[in-house]
TITIDO-653498 format. One record per residue: residue in three letters; residue number from 1; x negated, y negated, z of N, C-alpha, C, O in turn. Coordinates in nm, 4 decimals. Layout:
[r ALA NUM [X Y Z] [X Y Z] [X Y Z] [X Y Z]] ...
REM end
This chain:
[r UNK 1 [0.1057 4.1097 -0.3600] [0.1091 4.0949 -0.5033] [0.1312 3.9484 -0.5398] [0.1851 3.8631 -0.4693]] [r UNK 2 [0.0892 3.9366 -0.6407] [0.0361 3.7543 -0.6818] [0.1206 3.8062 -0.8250] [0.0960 3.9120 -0.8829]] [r UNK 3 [0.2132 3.7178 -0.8624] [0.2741 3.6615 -0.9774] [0.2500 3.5295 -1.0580] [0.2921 3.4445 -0.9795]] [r UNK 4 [0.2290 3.4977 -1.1118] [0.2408 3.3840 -1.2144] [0.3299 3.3536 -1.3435] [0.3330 3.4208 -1.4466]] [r UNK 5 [0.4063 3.2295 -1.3129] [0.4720 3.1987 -1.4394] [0.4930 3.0778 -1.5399] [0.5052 2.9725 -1.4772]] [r UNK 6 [0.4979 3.0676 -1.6277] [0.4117 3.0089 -1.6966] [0.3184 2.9220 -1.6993] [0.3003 2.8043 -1.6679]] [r UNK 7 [0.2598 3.0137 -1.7475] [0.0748 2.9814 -1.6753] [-0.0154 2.9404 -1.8030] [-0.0365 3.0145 -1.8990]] [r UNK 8 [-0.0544 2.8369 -1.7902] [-0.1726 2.8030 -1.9038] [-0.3189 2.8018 -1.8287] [-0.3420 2.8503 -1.7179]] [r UNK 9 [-0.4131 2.7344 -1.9161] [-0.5594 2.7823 -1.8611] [-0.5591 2.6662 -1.7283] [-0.6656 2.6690 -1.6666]] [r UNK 10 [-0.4478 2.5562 -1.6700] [-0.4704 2.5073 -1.6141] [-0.3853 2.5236 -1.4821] [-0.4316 2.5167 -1.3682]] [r UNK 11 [-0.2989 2.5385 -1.5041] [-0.2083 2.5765 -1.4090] [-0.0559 2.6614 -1.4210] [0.0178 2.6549 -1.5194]] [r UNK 12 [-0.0326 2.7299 -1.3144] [0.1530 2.7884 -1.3222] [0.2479 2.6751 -1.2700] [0.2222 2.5882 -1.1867]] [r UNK 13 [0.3393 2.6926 -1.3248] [0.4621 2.6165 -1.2625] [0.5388 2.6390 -1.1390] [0.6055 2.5693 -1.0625]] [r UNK 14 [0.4800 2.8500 -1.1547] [0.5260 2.8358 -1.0240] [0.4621 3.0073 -1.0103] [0.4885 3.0969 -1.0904]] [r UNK 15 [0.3585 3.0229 -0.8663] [0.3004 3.1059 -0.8167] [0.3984 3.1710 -0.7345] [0.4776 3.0834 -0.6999]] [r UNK 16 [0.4354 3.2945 -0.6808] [0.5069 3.4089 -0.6224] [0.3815 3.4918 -0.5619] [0.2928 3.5509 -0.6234]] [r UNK 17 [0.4040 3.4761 -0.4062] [0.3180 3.6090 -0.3534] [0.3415 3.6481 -0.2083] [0.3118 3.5906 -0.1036]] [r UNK 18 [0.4240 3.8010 -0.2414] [0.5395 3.7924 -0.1555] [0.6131 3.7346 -0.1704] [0.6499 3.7131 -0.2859]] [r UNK 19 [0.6843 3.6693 -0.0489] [0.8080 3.6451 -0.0375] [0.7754 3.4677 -0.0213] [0.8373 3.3941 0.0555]] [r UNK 20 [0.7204 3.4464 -0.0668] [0.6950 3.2576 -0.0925] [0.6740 3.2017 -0.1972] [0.6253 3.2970 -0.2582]] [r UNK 21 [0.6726 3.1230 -0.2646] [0.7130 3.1151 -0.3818] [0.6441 2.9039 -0.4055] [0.6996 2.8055 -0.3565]] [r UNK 22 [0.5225 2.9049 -0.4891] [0.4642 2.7666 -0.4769] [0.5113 2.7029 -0.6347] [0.5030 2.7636 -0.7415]] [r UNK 23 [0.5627 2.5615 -0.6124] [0.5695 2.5288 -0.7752] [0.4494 2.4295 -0.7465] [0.3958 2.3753 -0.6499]] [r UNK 24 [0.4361 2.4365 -0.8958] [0.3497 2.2414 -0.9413] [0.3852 2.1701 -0.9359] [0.5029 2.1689 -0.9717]] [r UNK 25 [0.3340 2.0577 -0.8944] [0.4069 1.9059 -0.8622] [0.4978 1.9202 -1.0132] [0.4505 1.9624 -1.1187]] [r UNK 26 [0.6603 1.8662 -0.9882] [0.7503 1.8249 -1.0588] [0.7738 1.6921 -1.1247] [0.8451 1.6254 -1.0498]] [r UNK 27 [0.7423 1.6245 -1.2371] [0.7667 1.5278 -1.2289] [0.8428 1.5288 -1.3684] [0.8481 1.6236 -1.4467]] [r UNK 28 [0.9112 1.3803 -1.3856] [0.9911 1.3688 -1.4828] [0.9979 1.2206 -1.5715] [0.9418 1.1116 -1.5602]] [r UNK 29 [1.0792 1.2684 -1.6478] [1.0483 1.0961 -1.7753] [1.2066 1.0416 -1.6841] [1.2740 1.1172 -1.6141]] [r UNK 30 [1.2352 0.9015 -1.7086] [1.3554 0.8520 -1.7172] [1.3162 0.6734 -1.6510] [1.2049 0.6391 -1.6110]] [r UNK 31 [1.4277 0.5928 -1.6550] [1.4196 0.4844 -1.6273] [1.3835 0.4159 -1.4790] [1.3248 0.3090 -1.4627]] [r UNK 32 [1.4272 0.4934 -1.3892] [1.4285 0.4378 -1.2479] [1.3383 0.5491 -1.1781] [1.2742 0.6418 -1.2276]] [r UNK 33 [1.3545 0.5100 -1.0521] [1.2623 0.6373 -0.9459] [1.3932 0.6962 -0.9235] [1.3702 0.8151 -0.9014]] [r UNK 34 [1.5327 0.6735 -0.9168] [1.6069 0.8344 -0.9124] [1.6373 0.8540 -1.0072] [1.7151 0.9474 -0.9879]] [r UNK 35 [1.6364 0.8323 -1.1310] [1.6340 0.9314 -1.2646] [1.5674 1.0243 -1.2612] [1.5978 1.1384 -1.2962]] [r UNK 36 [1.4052 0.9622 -1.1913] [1.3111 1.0525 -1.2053] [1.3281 1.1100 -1.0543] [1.2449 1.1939 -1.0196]] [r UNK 37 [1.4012 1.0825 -0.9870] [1.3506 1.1898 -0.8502] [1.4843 1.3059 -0.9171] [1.4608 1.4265 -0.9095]] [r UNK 38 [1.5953 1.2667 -0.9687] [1.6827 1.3396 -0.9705] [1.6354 1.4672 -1.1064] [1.6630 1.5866 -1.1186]] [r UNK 39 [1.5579 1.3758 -1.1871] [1.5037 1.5336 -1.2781] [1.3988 1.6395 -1.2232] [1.3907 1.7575 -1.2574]] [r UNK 40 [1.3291 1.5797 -1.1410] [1.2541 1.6302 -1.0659] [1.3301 1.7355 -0.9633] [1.3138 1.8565 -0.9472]] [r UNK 41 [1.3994 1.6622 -0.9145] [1.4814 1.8094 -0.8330] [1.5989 1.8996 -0.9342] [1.6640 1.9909 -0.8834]] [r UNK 42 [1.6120 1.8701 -1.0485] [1.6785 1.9539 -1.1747] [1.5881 2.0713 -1.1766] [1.6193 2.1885 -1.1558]] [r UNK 43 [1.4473 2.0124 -1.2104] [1.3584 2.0832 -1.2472] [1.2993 2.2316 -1.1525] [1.2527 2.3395 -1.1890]] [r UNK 44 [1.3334 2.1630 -0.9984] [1.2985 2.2358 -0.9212] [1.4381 2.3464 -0.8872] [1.4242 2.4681 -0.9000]] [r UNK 45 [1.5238 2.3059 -0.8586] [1.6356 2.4197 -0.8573] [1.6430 2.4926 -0.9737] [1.6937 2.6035 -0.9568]] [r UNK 46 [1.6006 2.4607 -1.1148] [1.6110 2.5557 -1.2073] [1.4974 2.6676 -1.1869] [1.5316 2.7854 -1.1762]] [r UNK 47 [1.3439 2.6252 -1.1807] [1.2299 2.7004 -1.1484] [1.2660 2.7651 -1.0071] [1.2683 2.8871 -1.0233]] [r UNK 48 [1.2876 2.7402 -0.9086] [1.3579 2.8732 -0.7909] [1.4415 2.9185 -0.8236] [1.4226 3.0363 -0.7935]] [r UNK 49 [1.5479 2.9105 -0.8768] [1.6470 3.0249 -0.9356] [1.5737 3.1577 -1.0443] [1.6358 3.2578 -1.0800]] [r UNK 50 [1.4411 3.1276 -1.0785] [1.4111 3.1718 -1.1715] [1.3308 3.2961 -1.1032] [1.2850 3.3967 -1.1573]] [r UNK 51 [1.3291 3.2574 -0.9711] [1.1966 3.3717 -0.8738] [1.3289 3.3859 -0.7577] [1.2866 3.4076 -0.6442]] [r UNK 52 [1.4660 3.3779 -0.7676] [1.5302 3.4237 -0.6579] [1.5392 3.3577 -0.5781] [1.5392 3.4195 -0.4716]] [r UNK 53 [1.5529 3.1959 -0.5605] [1.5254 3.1414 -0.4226] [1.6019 3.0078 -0.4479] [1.6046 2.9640 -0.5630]] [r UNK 54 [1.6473 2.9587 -0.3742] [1.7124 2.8003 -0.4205] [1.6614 2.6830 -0.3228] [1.5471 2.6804 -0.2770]] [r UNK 55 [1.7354 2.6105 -0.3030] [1.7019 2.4785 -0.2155] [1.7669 2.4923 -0.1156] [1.8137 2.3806 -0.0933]] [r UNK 56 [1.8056 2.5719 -0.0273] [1.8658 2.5922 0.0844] [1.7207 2.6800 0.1757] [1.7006 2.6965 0.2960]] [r UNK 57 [1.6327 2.7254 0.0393] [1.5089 2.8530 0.1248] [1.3699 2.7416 0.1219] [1.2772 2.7961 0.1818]] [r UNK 58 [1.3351 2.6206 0.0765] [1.2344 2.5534 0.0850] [1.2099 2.5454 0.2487] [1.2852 2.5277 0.3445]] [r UNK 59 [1.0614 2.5679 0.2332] [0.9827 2.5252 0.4055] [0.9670 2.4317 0.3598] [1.0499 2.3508 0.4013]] [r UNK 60 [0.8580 2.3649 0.2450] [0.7984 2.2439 0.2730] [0.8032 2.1429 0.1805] [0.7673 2.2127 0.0857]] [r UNK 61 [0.8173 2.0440 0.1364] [0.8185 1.9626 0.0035] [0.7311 1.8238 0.0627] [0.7433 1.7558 0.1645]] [r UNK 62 [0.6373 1.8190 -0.0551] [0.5163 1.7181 -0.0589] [0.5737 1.5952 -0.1714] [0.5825 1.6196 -0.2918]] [r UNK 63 [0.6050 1.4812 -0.1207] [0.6270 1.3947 -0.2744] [0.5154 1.2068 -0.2376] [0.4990 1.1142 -0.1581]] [r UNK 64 [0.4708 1.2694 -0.3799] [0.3908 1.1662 -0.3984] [0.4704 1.0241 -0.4628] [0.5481 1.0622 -0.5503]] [r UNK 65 [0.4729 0.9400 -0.4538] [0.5389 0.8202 -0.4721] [0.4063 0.7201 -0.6038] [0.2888 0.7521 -0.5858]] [r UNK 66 [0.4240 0.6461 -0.6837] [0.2939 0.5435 -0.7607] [0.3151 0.4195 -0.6353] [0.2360 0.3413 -0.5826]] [r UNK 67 [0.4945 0.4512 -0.6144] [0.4821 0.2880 -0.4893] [0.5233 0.3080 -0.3810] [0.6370 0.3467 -0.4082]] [r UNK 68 [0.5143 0.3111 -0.2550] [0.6111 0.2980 -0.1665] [0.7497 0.2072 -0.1167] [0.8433 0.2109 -0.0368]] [r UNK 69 [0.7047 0.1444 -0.1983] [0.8301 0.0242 -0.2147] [0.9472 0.1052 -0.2882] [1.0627 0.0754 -0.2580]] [r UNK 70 [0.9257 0.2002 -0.3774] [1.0810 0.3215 -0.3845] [1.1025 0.4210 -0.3275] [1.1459 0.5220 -0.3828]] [r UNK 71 [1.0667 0.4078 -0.1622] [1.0709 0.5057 -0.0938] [1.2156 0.5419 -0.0758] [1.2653 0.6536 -0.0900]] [r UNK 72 [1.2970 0.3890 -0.0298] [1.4495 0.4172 0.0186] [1.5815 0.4891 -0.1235] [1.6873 0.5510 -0.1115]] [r UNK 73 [1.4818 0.4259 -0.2798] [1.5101 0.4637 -0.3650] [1.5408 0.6355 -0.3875] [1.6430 0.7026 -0.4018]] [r UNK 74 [1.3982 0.6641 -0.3822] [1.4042 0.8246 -0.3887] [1.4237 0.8860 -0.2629] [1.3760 0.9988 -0.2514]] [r UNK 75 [1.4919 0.8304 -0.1513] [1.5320 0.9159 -0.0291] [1.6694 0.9288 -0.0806] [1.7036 1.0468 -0.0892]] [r UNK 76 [1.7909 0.8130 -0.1308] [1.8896 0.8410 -0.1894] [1.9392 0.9728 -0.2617] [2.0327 1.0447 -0.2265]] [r UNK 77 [1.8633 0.9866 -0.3605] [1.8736 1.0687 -0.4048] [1.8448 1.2338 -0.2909] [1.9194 1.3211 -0.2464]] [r UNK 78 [1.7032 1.2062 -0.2844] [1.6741 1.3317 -0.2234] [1.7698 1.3694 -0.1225] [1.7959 1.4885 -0.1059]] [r UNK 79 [1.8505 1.2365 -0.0207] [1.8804 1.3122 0.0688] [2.0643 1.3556 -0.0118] [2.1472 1.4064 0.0638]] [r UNK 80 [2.0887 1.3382 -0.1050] [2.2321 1.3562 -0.1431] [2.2154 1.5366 -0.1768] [2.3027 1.6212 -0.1575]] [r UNK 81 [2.0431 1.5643 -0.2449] [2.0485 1.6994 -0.2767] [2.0034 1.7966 -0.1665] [2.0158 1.9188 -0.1757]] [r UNK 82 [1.9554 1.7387 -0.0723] [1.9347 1.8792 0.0478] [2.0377 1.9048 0.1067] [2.1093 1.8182 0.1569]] [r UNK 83 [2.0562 2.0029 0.1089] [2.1804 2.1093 0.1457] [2.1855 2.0481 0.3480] [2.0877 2.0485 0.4228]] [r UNK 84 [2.2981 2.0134 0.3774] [2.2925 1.9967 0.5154] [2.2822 2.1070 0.6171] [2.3299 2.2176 0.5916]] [r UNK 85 [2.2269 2.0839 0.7222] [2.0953 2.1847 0.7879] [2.0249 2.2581 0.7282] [2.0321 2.3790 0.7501]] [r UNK 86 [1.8896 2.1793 0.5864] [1.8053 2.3087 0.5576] [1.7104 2.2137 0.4850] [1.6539 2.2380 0.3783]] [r UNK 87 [1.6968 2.0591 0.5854] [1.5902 2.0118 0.5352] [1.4707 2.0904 0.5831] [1.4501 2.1483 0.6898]] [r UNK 88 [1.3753 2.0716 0.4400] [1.2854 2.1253 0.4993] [1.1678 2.0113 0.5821] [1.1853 1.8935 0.6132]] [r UNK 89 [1.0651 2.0861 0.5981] [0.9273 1.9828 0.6682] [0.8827 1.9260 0.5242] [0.8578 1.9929 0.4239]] [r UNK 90 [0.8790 1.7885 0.5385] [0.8353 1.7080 0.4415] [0.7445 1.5882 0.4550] [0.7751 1.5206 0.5531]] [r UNK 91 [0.6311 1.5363 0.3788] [0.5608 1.4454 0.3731] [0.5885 1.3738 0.2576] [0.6360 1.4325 0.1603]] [r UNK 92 [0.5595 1.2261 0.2546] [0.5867 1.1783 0.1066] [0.4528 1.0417 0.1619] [0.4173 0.9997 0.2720]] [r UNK 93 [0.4169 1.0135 0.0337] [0.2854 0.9045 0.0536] [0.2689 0.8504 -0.0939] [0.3277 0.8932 -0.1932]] [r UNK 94 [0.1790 0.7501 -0.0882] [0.1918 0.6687 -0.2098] [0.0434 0.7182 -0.2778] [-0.0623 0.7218 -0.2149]] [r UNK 95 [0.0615 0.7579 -0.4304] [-0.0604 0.8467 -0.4917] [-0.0882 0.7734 -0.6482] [0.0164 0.7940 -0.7097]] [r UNK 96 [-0.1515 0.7230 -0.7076] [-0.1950 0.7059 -0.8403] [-0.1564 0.8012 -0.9521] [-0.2484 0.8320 -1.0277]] [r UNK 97 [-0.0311 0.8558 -0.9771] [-0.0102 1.0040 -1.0702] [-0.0325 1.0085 -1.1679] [-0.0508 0.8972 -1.2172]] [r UNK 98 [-0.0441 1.1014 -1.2433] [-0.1080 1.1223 -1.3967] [-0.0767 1.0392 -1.4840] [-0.1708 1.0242 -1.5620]] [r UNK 99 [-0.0310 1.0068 -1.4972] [0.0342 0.8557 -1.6398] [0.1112 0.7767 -1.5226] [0.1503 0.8151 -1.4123]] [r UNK 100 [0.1194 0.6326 -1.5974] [0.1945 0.5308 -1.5333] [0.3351 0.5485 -1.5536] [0.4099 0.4766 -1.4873]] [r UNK 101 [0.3844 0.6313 -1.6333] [0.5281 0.5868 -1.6334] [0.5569 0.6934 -1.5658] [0.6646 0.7258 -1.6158]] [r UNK 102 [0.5253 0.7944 -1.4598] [0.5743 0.8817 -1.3141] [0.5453 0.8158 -1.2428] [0.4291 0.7782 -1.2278]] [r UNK 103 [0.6692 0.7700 -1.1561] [0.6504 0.7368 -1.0506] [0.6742 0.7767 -0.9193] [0.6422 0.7222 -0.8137]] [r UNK 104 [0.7608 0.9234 -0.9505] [0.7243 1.0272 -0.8398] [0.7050 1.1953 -0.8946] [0.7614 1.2417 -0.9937]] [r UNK 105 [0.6225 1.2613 -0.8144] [0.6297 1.3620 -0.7899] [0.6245 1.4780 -0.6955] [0.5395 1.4644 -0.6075]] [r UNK 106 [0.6932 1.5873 -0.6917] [0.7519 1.6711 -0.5977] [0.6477 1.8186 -0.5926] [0.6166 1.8808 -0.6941]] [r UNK 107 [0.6125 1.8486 -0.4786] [0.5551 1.9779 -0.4992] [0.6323 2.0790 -0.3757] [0.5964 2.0676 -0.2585]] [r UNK 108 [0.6867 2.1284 -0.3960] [0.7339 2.2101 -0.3160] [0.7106 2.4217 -0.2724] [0.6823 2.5142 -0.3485]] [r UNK 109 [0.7279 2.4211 -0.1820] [0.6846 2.5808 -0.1078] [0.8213 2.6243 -0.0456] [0.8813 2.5646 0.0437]] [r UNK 110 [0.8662 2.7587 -0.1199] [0.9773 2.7798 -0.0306] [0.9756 2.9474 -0.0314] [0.8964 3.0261 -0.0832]] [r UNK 111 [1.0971 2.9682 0.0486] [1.1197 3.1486 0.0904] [1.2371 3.2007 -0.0668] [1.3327 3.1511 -0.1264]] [r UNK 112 [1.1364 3.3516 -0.0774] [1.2413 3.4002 -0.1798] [1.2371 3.5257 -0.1394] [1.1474 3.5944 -0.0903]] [r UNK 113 [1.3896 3.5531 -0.1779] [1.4090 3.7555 -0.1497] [1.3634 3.8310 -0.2675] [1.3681 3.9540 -0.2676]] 
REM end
């Protein structure tokens, strides 16, 4: 069974099928790359709580960067919010994102009961 939630003609925020659970890249407004990595992972623990699942059940998280030069920036952050032993498998790379003022975004895949 395939779920969708809020879903426009372009995309969900976050697909459910079974027991896995896909959001849309996360991204956020604010001044720095951890303002924005840190709303970005707001965004994402609120949307898995919402399908049963938190940040302790992520397999995989994809984050696109505008620079790599705020890589050590948004690892700060990221690594203060992964739960210790439950990083998941992760890639991060430098991407052109939808408007200039994101300068990261998060797509993440995780397990829900």
């Amino acid at each position: 069974m395939i779920e969708r939630f809020d879903t426009n003609q372009r995309m969900s925020q976050i697909v459910k099928h079974n027991d896995t659970v896909y959001l849309a890249g996360q991204v956020s407004k604010g001044d720095s790359v951890a303002a924005q990595t840190q709303g970005c992972l707001d965004q994402i623990d609120a949307l898995l709580a919402r399908v049963g699942s938190d940040k302790t059940k992520i397999l995989q998280a994809v984050i696109w960067m505008a620079d790599m030069a705020d890589f050590a920036e948004m690892n700060e952050v990221w690594d203060a919010w992964v739960p210790e032993g439950n990083a998941p498998a992760r890639a991060a790379g430098e991407s052109k994102l939808a408007t200039e003022e994101f300068r990261v975004e998060i797509i993440i895949t995780a397990a829900c009961d």
